[in-house]
Each structure stands twice: as structure tokens, then as C-alpha cells.
N, C-alpha and C positions, 0 to 999 in steps of 0.2 A: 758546049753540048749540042747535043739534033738540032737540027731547024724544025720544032714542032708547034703544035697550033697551040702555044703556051695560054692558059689561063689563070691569072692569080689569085691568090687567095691568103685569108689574113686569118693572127692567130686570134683568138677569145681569151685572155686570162681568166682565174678564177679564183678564190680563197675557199679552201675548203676544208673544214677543221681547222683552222688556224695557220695553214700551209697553205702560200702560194703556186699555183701552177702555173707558168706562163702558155703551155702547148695544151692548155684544156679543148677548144674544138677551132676546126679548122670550117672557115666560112668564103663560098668564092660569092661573086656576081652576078645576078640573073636580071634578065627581063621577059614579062606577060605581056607580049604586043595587044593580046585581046583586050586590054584594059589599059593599055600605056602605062603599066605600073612596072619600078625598076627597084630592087633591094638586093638583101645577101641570102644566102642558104648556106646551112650547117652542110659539110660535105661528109656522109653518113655512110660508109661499107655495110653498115652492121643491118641497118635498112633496105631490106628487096626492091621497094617501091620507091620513088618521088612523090612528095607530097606538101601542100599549099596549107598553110596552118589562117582558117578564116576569120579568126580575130585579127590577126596581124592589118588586113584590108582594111581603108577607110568606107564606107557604109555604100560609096558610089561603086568602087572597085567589086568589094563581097558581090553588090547587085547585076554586076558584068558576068560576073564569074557565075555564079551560080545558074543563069540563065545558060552556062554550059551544059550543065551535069546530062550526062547521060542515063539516064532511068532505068535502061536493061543491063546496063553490066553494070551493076554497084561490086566493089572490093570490100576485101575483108582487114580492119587493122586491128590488133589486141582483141581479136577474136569477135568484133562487132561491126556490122554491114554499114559501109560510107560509099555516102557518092563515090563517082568517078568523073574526073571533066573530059570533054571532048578539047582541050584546049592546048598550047605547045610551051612550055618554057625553054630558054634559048641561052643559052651558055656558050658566049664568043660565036664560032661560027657553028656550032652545033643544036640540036635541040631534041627535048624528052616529050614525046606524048604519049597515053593522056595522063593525067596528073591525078591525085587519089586527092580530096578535098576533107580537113579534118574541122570541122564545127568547132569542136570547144578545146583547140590547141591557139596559141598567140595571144600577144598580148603587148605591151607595148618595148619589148625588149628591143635594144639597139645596141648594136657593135659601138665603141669608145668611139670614133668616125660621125658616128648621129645615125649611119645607116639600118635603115629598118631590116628585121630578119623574119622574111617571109614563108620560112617552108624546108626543108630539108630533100638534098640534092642524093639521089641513092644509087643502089649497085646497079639500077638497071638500064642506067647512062653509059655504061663503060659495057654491059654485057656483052660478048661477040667479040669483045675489039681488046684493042694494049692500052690500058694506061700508066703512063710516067707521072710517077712523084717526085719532085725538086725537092727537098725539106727546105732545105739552105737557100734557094732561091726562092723560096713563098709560093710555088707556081707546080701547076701541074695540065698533062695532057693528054687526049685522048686522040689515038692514032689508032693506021686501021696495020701496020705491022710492027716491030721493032725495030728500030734504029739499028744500023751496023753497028756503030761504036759502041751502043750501049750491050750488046748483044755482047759483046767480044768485055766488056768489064762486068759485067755482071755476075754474080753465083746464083746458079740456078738451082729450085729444087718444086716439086710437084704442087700445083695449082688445082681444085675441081670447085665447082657448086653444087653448094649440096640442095636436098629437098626443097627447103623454103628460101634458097636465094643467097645465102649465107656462102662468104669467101672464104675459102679452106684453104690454108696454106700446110706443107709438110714439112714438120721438122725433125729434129731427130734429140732425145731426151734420154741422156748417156748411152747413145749409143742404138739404142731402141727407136725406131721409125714411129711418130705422133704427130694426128692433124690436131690445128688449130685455128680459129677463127679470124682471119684479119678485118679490124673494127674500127676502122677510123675515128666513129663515133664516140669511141673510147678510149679516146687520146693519149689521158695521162696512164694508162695501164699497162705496162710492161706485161705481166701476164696475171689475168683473172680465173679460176678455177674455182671447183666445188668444194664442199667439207669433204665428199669422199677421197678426193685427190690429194688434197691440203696436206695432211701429215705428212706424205710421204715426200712431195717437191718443196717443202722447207724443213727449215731445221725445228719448226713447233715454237720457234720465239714470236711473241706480235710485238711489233715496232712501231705501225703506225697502223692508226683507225682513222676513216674517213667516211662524213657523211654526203652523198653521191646524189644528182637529183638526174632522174631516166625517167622520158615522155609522162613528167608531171610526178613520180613517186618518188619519195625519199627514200633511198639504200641505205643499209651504215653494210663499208666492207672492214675487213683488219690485212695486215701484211705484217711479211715477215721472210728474212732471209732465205733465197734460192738454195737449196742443196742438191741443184741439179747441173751437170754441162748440159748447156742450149746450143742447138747448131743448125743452119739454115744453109744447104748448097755445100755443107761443110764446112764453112765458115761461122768460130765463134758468136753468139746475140749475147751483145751488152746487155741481159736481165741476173739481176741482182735479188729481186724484190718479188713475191709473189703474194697475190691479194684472193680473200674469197670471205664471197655473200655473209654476213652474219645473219642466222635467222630470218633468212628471203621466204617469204609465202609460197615462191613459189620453186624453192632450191628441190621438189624432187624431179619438178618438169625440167629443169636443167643439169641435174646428175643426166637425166635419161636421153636426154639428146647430147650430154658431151658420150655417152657408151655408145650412143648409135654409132658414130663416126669416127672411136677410137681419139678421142678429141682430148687432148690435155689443158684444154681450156682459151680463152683469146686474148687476142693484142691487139693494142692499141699503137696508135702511131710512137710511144715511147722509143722504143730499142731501136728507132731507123733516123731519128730526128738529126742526123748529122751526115748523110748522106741521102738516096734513091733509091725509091722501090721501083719496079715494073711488073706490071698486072700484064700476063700474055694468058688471054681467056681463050684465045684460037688455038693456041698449042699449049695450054693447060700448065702454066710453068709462073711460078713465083719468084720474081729476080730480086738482087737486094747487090747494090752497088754504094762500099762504104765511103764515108768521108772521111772527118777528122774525129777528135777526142770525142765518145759518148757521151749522148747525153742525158741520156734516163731520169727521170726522176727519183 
């Protein structure tokens, strides 16, 4: 494949309801030179922002870091005003500033490795530019065009960002043109969707129920058999299985932004795990180059 400025990255397994996932999230390697501190980050699409979770910091670290914060531009997360650092996280030869700093996220989690998991790595590292997803090879990269080769294997089909930062992919759901959300962060989901939508993209059976943990809240979803063709660039998406919210608090604010965008709901790294995606955010184009046997959950 390209000679590209490869970054790796490793899986997280999970048990969740009594099912193992082994592609639950995807974590690469960062370093904070302001504080000589080096860990993993969750690599997060579904997140606009990068953000430094400050429990995870030893007490010296926090005291570095916070001595950043810039006081006139505080950010907004889950609808409540957080710092912002003046400071740079650095990802291989690349790097994100400034950083959104969350007080009461972290804690003492660590990848199976011992490596601490400092903060979560978001959409707005890649914005402007191409990034390539290796599945198979654990590694991904951030370039500023696309590769020949990958250009020429690729199926293409339309890319935008929407309002809040969120990755739109287009696909087509028998036939019919629908965006959908591409969610790293939501690994094991082939496709997540509302109760509105629900009936009609499966066939009404639930197969499996899962309870889900998102920035600290416990979900329960159910799933149940696709009764849809899924197609990306024209080419068939190994989704089988289609999930949605059971009784979410907040399932009407989410009907109403999947209708703003025509959205039939998002995915997670599932339906690509055996081959490459490519994020072309300059020329607005979602590539998916396959591998071998699917491997969906």
C-alpha cells in the first residue's frame, strides 16, 4: 500500500451483555510535550472536538495542563461550557491544537498493554485533509491528498460535514440515496437508527439487546435483522443487523437531526473491518476499498 505517514493503532475489546466484541474502540498514541506526558486516545469520528479527559493526569500533569487554559474562548461539550487549552497533542509527526479539557471525565482505565487512556483523538485532526483507514493492518493516516493507487481501488460515493462536525457518508438504501453518520466511536455498530426508522429497515424481530456505556451514560440498544440492500459507491455493505436506542431520554433530539440530513442513521467501524476506508474531506468523497470475508458482528 502508499507510503504514508502510517499511525497505529490498537483494538479495545469488550463484553457487553454477555457478547464479546473484540473491535469495540479503536485507540492510537499521543504525546503532551507541555507536560512530558505520553498515553493512548480513543480515535472518535463521532466527536467534532479533541479532548484531554483530567482525571486520567497524575496531580503534577493536571497542574501543567491547566495552567494552560485559555479563559476567553471556553468550548461547549453536552451542552455545558469547558475550558479550552492553549496547548498541542502530537500524533506521529502531526499535531491538534487546542485541546477542550474535560474535569470530571477519566479515570484509571488502561488498554490490556498497561497504557493509560488519556482523552479522545476527534474529527477535527483529519478536517481539511484525507484520511486512510488500514483495518487489517491496525494503522491509519492522515495525508494531505489521496494516494494513486488507492484512488484507482476505491468506490466512491459522497462525503460532507454537517452543522456540528459530524462525518456524513452517502449511501444508497434499496436504491434510494441516504446520509449516514460515520462513527468510529461506535465501533461495534453496523447501523444504529431511531424507533422512527426502526420498523421499516428490519424485519421487526429483536435478536440481541445490548447495554452500551457513551461519555459516562448507560444506553440499553436492541437489534434485529436488516431488511434492507445497503450500498456504498455501488458496492454491497456487509450490514446484516440493524440497532436502535431503546427508551433514550433523548431519542426525539435524535429522530430530529437524523430528518435534518435525510440520515438513516450511523456506523460504526463494523461493515469495513476487513478492508480501507478513505476520508477525502477536500474533495467531499467517502471511499471504501474491500478486503477479504466480512466481518461484522
Amino acid at each position: 500500500m502508499s507510503d504514508l505517514p502510517w499511525l497505529p493503532f490498537v483494538w479495545q475489546d469488550a463484553t457487553l451483555s454477555g457478547r464479546h466484541f473484540p473491535h469495540a474502540a479503536m485507540f492510537v498514541p499521543g504525546t503532551l510535550p507541555a507536560v512530558d506526558a505520553q498515553g493512548w486516545f480513543q480515535f472518535d469520528l463521532g466527536a467534532p472536538t479533541s479532548v484531554l479527559y483530567a482525571r486520567a493526569f497524575t496531580p503534577q500533569e493536571k497542574e501543567g495542563l491547566e495552567a494552560l487554559q485559555d479563559p476567553d474562548h471556553p468550548a461547549m461539550f453536552n451542552g455545558q461550557s469547558v475550558p479550552r487549552l492553549r496547548t498541542a497533542l502530537h500524533l506521529g509527526d502531526t499535531a491538534i491544537e487546542p485541546l477542550i479539557w474535560l474535569p470530571d471525565f477519566g479515570d484509571d482505565d488502561a488498554l490490556p498493554n498497561g497504557g493509560r487512556v488519556l482523552g479522545t483523538v476527534g474529527a477535527d485532526w483529519v478536517r481539511g485533509r484525507v484520511l486512510v483507514i488500514d483495518y487489517p493492518g491496525q494503522r491509519l493516516a492522515r495525508a494531505e491528498q489521496v494516494p494513486p493507487d488507492l484512488e484507482a481501488q476505491a468506490a466512491w460515493a459522497p462525503l460532507q460535514v454537517g452543522d456540528y462536525g459530524h462525518v456524513l457518508m452517502q449511501l444508497t438504501v434499496d436504491g434510494e440515496p441516504r446520509w449516514a453518520v460515520f462513527d468510529t466511536g461506535s465501533s461495534i455498530f453496523p447501523l444504529l437508527t431511531d424507533e422512527e426508522q426502526w420498523p421499516a429497515l428490519s424485519t421487526g424481530e429483536v435478536t440481541d439487546t445490548l447495554d452500551i456505556l457513551a461519555w459516562g451514560q448507560t444506553q440499553r440498544v436492541q437489534g434485529g435483522p436488516l431488511a434492507v440492500e445497503m450500498r456504498l459507491g455501488g458496492r454491497p455493505l456487509p450490514v446484516r443487523r440493524v440497532y436502535v436506542h431503546v427508551d433514550a431520554p433523548n431519542a426525539p433530539q435524535w429522530t430530529a437531526f437524523l430528518r435534518r440530513f435525510n440520515m438513516v442513521g450511523l456506523m460504526g467501524n463494523a461493515p469495513f473491518l476487513d478492508g480501507q476506508v478513505i476520508l477525502d474531506f477536500r474533495g467531499g468523497r467517502f471511499g471504501m476499498i474491500p478486503g477479504g470475508p466480512a466481518q461484522e458482528a
